[in-house]
Structures are given as structure tokens and as C-alpha cells.
Predicted model as a PDB file, atoms N, CA, C, CB and O in Angstrom, pLDDT in the B-factor column:
MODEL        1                                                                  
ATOM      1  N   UNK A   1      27.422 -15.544  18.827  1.00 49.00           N  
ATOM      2  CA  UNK A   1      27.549 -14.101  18.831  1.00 49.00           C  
ATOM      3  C   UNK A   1      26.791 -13.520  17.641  1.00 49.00           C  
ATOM      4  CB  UNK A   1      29.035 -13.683  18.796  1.00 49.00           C  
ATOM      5  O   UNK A   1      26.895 -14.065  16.542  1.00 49.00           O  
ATOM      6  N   UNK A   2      26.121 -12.562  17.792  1.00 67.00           N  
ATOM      7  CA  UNK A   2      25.347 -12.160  16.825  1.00 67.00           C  
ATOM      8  C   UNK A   2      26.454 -11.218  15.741  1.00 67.00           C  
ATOM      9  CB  UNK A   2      24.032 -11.329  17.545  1.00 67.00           C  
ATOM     10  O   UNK A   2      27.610 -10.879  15.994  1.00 67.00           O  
ATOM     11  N   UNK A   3      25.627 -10.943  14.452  1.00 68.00           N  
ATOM     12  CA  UNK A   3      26.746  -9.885  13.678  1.00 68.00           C  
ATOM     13  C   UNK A   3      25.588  -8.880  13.757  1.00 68.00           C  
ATOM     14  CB  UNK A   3      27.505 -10.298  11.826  1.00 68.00           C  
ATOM     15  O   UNK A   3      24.417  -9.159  13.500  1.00 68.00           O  
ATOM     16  N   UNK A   4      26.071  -7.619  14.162  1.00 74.00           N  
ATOM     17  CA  UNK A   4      25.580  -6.571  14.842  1.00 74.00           C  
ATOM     18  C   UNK A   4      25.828  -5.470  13.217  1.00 74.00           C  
ATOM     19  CB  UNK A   4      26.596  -6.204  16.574  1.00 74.00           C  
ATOM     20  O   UNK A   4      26.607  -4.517  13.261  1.00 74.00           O  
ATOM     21  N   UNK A   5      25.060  -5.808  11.937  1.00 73.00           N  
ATOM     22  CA  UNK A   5      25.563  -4.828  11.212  1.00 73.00           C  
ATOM     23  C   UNK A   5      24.612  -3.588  11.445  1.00 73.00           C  
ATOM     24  CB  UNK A   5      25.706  -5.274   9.769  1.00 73.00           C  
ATOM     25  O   UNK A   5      23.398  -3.682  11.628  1.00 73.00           O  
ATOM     26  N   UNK A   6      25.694  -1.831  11.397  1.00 80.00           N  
ATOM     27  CA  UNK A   6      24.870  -0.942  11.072  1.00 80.00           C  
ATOM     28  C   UNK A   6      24.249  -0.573  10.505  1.00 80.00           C  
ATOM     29  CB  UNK A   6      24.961  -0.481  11.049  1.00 80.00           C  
ATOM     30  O   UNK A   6      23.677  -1.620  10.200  1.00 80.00           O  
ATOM     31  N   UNK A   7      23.448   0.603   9.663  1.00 75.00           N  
ATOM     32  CA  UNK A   7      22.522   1.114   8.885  1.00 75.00           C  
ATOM     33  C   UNK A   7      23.011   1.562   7.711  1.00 75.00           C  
ATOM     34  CB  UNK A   7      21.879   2.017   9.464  1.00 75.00           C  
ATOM     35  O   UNK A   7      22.632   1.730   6.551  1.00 75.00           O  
ATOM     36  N   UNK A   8      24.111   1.723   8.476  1.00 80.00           N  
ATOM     37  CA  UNK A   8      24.940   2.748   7.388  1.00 80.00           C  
ATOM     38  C   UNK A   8      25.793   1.957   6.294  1.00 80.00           C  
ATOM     39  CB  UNK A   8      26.105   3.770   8.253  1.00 80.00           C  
ATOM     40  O   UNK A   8      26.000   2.294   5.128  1.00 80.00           O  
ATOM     41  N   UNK A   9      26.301   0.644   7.072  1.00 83.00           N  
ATOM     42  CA  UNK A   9      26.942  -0.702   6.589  1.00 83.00           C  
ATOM     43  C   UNK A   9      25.971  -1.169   5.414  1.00 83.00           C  
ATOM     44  CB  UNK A   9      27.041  -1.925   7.886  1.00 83.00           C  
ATOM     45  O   UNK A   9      26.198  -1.573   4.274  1.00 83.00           O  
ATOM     46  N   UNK A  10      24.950  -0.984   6.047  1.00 76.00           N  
ATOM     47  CA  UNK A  10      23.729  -2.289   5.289  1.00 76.00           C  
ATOM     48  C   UNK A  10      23.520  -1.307   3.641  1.00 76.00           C  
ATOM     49  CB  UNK A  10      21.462  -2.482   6.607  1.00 76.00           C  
ATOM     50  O   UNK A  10      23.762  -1.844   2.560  1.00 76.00           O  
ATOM     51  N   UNK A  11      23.012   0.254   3.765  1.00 77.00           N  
ATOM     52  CA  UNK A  11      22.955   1.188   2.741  1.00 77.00           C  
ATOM     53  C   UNK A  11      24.228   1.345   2.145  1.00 77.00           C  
ATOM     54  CB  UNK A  11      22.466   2.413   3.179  1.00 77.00           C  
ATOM     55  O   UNK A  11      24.203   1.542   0.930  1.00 77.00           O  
ATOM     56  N   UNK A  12      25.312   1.308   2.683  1.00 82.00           N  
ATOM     57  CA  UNK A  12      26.207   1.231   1.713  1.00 82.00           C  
ATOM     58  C   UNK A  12      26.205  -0.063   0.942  1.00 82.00           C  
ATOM     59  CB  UNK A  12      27.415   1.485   2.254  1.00 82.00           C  
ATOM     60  O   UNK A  12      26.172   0.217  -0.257  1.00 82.00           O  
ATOM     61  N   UNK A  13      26.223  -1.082   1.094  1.00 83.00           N  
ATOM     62  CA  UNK A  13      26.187  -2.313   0.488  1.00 83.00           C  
ATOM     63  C   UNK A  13      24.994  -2.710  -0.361  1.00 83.00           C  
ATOM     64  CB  UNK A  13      26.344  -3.200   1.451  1.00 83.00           C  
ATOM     65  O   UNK A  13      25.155  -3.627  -1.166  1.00 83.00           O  
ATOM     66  N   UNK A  14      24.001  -2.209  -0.279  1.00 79.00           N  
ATOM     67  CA  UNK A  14      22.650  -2.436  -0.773  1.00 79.00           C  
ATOM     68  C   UNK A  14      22.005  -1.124  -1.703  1.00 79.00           C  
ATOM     69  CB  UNK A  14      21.730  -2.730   0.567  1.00 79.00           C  
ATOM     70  O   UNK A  14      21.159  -1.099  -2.597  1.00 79.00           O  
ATOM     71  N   UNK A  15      22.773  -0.124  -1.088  1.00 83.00           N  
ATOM     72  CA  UNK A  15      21.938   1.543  -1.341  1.00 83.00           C  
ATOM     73  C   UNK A  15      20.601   1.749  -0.903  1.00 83.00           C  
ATOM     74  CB  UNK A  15      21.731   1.968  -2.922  1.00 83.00           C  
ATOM     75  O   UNK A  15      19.990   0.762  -0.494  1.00 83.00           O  
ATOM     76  N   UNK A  16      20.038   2.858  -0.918  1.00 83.00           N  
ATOM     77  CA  UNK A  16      18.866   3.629  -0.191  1.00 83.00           C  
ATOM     78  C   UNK A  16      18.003   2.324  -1.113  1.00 83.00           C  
ATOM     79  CB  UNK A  16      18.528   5.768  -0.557  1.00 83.00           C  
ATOM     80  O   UNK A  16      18.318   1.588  -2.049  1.00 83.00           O  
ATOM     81  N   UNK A  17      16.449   2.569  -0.049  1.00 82.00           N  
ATOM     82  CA  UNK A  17      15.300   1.740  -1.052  1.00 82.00           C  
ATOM     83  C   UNK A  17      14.637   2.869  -1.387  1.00 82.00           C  
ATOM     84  CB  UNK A  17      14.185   0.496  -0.364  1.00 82.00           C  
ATOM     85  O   UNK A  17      15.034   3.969  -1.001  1.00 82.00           O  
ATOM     86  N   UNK A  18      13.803   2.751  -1.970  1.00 87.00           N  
ATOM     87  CA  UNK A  18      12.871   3.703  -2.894  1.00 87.00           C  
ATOM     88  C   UNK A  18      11.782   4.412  -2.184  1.00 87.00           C  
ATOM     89  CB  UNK A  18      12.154   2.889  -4.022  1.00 87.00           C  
ATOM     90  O   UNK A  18      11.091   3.526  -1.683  1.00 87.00           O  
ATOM     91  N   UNK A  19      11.506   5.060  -2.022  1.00 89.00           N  
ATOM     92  CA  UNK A  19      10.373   5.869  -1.142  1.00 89.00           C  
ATOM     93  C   UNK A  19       9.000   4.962  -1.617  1.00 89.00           C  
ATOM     94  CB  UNK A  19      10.230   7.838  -1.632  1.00 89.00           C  
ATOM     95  O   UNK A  19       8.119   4.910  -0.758  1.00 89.00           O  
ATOM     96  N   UNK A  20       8.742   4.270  -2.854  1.00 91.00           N  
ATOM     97  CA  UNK A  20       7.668   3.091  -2.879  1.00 91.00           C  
ATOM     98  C   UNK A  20       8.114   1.998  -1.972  1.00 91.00           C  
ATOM     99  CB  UNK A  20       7.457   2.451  -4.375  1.00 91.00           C  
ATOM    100  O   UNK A  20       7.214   1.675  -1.196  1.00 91.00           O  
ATOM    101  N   UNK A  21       9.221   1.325  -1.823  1.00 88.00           N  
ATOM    102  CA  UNK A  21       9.552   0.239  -0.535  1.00 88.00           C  
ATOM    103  C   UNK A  21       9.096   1.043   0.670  1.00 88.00           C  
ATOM    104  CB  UNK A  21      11.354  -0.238  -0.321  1.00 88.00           C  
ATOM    105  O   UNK A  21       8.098   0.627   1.259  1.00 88.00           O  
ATOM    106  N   UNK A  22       9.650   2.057   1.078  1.00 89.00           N  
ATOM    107  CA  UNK A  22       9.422   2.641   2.710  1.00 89.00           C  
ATOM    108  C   UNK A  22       8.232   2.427   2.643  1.00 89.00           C  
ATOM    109  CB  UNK A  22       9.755   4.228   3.241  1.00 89.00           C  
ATOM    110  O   UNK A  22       7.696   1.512   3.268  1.00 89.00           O  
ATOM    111  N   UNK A  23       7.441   3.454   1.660  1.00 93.00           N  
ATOM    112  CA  UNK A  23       6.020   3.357   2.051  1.00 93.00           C  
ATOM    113  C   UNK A  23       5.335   2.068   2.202  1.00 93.00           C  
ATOM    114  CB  UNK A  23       5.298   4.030   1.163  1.00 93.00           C  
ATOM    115  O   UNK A  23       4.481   1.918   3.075  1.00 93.00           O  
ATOM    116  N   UNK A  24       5.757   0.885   1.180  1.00 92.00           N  
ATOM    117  CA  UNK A  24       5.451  -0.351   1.291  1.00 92.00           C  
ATOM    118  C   UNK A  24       5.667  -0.756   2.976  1.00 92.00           C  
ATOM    119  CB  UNK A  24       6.346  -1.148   0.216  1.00 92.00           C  
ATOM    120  O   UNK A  24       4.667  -1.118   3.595  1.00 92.00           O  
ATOM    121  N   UNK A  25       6.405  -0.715   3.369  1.00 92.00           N  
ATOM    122  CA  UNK A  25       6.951  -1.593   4.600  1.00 92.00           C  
ATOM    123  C   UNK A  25       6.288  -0.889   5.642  1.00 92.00           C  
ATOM    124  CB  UNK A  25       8.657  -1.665   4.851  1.00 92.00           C  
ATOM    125  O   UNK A  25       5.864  -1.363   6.696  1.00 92.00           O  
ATOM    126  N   UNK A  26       6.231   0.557   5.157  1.00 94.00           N  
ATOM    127  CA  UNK A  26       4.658   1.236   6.373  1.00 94.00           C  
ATOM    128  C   UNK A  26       4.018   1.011   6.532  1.00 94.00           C  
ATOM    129  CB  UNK A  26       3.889   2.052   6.517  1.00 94.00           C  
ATOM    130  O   UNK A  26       3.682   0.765   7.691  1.00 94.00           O  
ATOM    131  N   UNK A  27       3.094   0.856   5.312  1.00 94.00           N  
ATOM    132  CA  UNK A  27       1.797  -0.228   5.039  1.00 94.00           C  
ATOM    133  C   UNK A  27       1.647  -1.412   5.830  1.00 94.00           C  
ATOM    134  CB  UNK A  27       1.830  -0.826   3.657  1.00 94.00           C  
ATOM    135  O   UNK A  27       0.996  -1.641   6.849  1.00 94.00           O  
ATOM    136  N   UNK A  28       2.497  -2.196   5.029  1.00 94.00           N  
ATOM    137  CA  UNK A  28       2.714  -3.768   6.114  1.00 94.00           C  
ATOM    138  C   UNK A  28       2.735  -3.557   7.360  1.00 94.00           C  
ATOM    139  CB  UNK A  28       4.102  -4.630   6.010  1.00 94.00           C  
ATOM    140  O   UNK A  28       1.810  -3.970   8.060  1.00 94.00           O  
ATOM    141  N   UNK A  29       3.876  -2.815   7.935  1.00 95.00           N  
ATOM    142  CA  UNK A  29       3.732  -2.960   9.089  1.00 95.00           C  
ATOM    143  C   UNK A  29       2.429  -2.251  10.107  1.00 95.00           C  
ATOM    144  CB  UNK A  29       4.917  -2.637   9.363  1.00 95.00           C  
ATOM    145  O   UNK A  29       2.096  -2.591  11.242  1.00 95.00           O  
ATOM    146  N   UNK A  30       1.970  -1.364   9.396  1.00 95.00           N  
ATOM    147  CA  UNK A  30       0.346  -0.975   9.985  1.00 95.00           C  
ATOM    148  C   UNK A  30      -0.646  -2.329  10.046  1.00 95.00           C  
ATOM    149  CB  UNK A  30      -0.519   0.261   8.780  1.00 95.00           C  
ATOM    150  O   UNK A  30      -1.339  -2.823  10.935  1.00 95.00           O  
ATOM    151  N   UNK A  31      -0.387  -2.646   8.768  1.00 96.00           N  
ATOM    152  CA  UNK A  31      -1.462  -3.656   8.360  1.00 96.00           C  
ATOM    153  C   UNK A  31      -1.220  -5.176   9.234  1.00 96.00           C  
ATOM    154  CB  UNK A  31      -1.328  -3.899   6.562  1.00 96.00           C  
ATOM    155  O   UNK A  31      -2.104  -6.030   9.294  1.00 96.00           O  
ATOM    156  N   UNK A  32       0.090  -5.321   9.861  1.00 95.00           N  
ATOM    157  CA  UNK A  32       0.363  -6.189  10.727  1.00 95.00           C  
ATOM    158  C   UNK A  32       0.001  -6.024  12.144  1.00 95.00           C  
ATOM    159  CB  UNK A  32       1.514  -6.364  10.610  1.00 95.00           C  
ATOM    160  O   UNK A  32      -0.006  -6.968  12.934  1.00 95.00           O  
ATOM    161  N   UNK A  33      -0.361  -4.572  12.518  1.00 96.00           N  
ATOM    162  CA  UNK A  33      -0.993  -4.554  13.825  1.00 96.00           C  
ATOM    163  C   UNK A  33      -1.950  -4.466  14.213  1.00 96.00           C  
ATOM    164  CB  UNK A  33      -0.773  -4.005  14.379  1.00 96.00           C  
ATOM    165  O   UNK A  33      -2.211  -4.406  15.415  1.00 96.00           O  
ATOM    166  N   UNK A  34      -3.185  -4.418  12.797  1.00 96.00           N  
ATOM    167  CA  UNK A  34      -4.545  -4.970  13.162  1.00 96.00           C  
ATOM    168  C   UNK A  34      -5.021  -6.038  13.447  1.00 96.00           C  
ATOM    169  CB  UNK A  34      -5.194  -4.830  12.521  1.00 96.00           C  
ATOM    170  O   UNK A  34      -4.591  -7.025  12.850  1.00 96.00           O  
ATOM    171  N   UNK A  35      -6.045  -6.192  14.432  1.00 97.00           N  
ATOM    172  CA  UNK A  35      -6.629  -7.505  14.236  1.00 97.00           C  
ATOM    173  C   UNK A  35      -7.131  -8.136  13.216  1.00 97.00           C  
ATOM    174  CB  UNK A  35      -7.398  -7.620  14.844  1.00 97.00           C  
ATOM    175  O   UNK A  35      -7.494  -7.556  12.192  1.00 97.00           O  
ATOM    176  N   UNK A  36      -7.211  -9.594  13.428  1.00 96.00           N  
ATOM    177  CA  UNK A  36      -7.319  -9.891  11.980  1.00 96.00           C  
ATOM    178  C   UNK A  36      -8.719 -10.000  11.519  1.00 96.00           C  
ATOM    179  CB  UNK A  36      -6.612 -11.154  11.643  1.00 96.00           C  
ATOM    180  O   UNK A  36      -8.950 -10.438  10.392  1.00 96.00           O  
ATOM    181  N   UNK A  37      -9.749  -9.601  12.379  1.00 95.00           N  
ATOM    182  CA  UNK A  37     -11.073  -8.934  12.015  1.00 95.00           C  
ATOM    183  C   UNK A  37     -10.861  -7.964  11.247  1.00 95.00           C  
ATOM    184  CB  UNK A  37     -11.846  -8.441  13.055  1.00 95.00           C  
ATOM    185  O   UNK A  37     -11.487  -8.019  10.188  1.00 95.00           O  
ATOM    186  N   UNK A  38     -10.012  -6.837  11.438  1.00 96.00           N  
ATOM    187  CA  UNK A  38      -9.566  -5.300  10.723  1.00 96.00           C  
ATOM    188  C   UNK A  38      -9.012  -6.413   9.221  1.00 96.00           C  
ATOM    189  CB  UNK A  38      -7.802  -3.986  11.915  1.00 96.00           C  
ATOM    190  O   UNK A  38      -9.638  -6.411   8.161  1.00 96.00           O  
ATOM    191  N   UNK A  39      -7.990  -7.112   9.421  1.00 96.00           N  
ATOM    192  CA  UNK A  39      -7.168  -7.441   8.386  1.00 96.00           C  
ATOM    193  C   UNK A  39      -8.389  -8.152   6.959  1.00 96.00           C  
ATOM    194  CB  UNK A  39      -5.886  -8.662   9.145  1.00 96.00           C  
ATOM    195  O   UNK A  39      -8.266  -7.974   5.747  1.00 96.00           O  
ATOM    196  N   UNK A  40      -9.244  -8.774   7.531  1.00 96.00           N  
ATOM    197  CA  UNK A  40     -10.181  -9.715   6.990  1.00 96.00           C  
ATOM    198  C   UNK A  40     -10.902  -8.153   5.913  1.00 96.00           C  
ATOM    199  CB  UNK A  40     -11.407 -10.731   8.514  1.00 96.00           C  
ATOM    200  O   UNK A  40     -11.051  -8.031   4.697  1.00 96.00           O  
ATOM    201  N   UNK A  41     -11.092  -7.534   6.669  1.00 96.00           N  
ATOM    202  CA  UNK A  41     -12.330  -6.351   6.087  1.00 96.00           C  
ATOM    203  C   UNK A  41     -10.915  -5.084   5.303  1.00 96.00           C  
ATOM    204  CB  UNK A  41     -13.686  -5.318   8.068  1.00 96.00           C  
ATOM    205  O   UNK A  41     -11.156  -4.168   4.517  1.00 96.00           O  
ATOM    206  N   UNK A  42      -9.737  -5.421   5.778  1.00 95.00           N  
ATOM    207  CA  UNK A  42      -9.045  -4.520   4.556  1.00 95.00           C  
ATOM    208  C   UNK A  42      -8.678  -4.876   3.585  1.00 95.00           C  
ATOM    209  CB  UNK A  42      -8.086  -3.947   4.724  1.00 95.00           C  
ATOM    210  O   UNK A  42      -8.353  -4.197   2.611  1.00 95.00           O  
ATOM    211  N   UNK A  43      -8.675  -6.397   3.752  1.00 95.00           N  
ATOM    212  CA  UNK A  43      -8.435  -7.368   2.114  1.00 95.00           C  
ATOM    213  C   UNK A  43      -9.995  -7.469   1.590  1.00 95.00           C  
ATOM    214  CB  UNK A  43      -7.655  -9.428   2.363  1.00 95.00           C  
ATOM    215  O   UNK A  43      -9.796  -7.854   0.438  1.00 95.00           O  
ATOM    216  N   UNK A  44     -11.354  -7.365   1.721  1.00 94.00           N  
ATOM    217  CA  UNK A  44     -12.267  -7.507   1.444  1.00 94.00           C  
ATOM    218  C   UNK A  44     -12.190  -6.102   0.618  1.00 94.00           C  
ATOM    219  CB  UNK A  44     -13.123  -7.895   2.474  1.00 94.00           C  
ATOM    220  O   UNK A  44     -12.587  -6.121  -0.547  1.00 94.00           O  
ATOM    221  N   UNK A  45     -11.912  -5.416   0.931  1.00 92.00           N  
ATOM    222  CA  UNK A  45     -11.986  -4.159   0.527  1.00 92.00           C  
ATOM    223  C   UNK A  45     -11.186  -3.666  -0.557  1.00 92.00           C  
ATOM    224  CB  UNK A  45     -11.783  -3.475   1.491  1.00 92.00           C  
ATOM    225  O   UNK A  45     -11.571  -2.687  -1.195  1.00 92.00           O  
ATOM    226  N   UNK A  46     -10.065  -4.274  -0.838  1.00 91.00           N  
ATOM    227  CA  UNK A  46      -8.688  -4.630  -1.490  1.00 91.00           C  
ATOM    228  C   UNK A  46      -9.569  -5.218  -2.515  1.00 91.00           C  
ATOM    229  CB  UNK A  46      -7.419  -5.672  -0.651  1.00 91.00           C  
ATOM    230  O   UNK A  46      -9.925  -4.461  -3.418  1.00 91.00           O  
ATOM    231  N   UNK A  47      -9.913  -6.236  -2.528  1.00 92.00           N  
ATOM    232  CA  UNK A  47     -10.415  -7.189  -2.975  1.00 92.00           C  
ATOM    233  C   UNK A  47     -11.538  -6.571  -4.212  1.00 92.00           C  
ATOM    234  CB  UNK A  47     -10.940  -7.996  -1.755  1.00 92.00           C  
ATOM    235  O   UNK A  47     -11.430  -6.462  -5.434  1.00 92.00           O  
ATOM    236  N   UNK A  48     -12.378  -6.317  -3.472  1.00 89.00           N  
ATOM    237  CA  UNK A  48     -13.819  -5.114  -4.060  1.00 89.00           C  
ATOM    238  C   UNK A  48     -13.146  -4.329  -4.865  1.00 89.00           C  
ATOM    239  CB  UNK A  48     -14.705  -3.947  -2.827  1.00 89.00           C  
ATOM    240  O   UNK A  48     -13.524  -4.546  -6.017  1.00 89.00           O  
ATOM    241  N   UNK A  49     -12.155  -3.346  -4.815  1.00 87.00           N  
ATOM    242  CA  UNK A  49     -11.449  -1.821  -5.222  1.00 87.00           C  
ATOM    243  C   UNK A  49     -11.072  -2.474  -6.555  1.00 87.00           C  
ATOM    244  CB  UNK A  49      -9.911  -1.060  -4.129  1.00 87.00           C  
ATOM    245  O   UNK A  49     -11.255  -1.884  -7.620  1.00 87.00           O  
ATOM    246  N   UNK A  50     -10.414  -4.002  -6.461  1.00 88.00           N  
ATOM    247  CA  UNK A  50      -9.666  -4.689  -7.554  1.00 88.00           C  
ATOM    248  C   UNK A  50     -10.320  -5.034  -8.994  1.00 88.00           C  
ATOM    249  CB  UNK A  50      -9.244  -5.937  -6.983  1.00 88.00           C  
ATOM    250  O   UNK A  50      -9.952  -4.874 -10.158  1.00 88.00           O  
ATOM    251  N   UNK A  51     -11.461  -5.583  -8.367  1.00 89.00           N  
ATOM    252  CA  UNK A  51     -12.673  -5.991  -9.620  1.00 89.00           C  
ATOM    253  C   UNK A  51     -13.431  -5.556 -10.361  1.00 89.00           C  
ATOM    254  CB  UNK A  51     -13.446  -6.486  -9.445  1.00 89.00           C  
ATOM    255  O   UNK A  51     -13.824  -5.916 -11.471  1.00 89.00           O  
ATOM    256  N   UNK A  52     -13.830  -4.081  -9.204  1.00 83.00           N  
ATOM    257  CA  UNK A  52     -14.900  -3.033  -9.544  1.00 83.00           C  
ATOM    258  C   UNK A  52     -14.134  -2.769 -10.902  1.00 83.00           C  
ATOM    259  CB  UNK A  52     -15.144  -1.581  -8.371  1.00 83.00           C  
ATOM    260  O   UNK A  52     -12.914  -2.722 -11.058  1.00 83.00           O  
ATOM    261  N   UNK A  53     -15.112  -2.610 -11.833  1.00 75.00           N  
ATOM    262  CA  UNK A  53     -14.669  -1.712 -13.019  1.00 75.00           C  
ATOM    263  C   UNK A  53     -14.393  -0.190 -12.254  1.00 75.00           C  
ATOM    264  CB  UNK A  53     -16.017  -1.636 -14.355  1.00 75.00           C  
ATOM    265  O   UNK A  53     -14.664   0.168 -11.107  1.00 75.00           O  
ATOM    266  N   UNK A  54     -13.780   0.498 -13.314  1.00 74.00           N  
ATOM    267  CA  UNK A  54     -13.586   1.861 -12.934  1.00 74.00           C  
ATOM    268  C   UNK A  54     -14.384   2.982 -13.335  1.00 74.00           C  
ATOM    269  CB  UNK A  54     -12.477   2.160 -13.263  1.00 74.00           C  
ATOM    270  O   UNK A  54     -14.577   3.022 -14.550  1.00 74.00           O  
ATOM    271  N   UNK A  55     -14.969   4.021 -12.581  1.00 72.00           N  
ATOM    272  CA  UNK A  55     -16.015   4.744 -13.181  1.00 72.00           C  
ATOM    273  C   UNK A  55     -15.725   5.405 -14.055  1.00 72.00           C  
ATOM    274  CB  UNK A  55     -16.628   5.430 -12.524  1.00 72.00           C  
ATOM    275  O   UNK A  55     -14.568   5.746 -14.300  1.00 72.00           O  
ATOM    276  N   UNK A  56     -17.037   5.821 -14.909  1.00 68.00           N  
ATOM    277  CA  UNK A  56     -16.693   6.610 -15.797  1.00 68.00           C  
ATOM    278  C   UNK A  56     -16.340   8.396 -15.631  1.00 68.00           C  
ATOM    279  CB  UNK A  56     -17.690   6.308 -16.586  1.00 68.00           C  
ATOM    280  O   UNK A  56     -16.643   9.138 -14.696  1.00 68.00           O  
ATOM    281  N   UNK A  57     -15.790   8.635 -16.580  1.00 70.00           N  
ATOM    282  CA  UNK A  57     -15.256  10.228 -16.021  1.00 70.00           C  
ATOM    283  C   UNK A  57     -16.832  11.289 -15.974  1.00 70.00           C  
ATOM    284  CB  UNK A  57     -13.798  11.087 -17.523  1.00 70.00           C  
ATOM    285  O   UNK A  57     -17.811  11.300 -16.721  1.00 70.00           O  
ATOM    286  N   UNK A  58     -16.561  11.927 -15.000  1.00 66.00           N  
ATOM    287  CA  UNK A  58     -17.574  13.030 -14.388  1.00 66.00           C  
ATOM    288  C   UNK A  58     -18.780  12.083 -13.857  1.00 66.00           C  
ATOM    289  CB  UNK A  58     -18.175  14.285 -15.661  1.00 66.00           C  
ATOM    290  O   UNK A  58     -19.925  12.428 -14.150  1.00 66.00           O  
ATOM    291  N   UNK A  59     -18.579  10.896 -13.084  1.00 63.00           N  
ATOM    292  CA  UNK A  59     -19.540  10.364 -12.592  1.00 63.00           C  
ATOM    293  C   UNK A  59     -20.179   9.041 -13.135  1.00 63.00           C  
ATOM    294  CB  UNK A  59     -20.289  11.264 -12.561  1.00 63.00           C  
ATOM    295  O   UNK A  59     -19.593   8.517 -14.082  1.00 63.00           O  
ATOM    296  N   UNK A  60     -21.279   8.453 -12.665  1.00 60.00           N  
ATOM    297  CA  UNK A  60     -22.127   7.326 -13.058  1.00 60.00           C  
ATOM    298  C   UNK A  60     -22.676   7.473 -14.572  1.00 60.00           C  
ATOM    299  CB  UNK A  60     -23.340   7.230 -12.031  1.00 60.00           C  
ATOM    300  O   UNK A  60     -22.829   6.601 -15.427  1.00 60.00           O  
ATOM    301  N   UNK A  61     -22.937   8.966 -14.624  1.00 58.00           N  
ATOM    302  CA  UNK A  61     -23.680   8.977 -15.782  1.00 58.00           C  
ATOM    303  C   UNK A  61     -22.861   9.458 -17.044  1.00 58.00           C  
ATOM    304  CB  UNK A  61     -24.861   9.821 -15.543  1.00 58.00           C  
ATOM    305  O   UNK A  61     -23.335  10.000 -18.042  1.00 58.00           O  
ATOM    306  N   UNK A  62     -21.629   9.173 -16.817  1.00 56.00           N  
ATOM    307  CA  UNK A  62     -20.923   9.385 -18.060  1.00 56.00           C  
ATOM    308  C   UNK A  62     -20.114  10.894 -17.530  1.00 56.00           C  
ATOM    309  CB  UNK A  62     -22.117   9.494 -19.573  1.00 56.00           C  
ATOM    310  O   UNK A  62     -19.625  11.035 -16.410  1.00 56.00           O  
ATOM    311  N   UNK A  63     -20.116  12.183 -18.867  1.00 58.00           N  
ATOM    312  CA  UNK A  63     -19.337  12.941 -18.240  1.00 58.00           C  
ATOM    313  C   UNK A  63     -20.649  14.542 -18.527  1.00 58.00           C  
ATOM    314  CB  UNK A  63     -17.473  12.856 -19.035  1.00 58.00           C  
ATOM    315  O   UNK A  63     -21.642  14.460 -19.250  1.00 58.00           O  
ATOM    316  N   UNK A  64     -20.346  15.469 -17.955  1.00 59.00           N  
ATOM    317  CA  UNK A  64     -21.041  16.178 -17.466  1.00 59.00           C  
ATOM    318  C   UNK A  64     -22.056  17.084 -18.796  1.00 59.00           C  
ATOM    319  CB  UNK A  64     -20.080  16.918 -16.522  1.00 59.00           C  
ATOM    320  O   UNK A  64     -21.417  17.106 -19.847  1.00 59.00           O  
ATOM    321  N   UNK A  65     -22.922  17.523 -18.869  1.00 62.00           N  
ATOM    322  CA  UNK A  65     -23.304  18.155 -20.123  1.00 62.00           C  
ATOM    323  C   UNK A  65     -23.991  19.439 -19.497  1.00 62.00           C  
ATOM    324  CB  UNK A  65     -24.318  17.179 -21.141  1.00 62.00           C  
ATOM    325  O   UNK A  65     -24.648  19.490 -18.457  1.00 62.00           O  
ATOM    326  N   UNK A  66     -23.631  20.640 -20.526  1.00 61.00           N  
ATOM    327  CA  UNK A  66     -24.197  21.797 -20.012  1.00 61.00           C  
ATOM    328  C   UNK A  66     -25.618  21.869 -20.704  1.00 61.00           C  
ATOM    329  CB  UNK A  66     -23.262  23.068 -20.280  1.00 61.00           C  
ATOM    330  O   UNK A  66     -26.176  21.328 -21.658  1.00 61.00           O  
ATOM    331  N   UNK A  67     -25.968  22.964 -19.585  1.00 58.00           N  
ATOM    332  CA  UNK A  67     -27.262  23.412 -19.992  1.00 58.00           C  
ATOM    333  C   UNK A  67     -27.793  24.386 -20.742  1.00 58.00           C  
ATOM    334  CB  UNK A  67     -27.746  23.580 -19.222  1.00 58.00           C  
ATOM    335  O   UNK A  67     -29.015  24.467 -20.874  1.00 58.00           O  
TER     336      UNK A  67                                                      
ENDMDL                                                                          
END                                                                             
């Protein structure tokens, strides 16, 4: 027989998760219904975003200078 707990059971015992978990588990679960061609090229991309240094402020060339 299964144990059939509610929602309401489970949050009382545990409390709400954090609007960073929900969104987490959105993620995942999007990211679980691509193919894994899609999945391959969103961790590549993950991947790239991670290493890249970060640009500099107002662009490539540093930050903006008037004229």
C-alpha cells in the first residue's frame, strides 16, 4: 500500500522551499525535457559563460569616455 502523503502534510513538516529551489526544480525539470542534443549545447554553453572572464564595464574597450 502506498503512503499517500499530502502537500500540506509534507510543508508542514519540512516548511515552504525558497523561491531559489522552485525556480531550481523549474530549470531541471525544463532542462530534463530536452533532447540531449539541446542538453549537450546548454551545458556547452554553461560551460563557456563559466570560464569566460567577465567584461569590462561599458564594454570591450574598458568604460566609456566623453568627447
Amino acid at each position: 500500500m502506498k503512503n499517500r502523503t499530502t502537500a500540506s502534510e509534507v510543508s508542514a513538516t519540512l516548511g515552504f522551499p525558497s523561491s531559489e529551489t522552485v525556480q531550481g526544480l523549474r530549470l531541471w525539470r525544463a532542462f530534463l525535457k530536452l533532447s540531449p542534443s539541446q542538453r549537450s549545447e546548454v551545458l556547452a554553453l554553461v560551460e563557456q559563460l563559466a570560464t569566460d572572464p567577465a567584461p569590462l564595464p561599458g564594454g570591450l574597450s574598458g568604460p566609456l569616455e566623453p568627447r
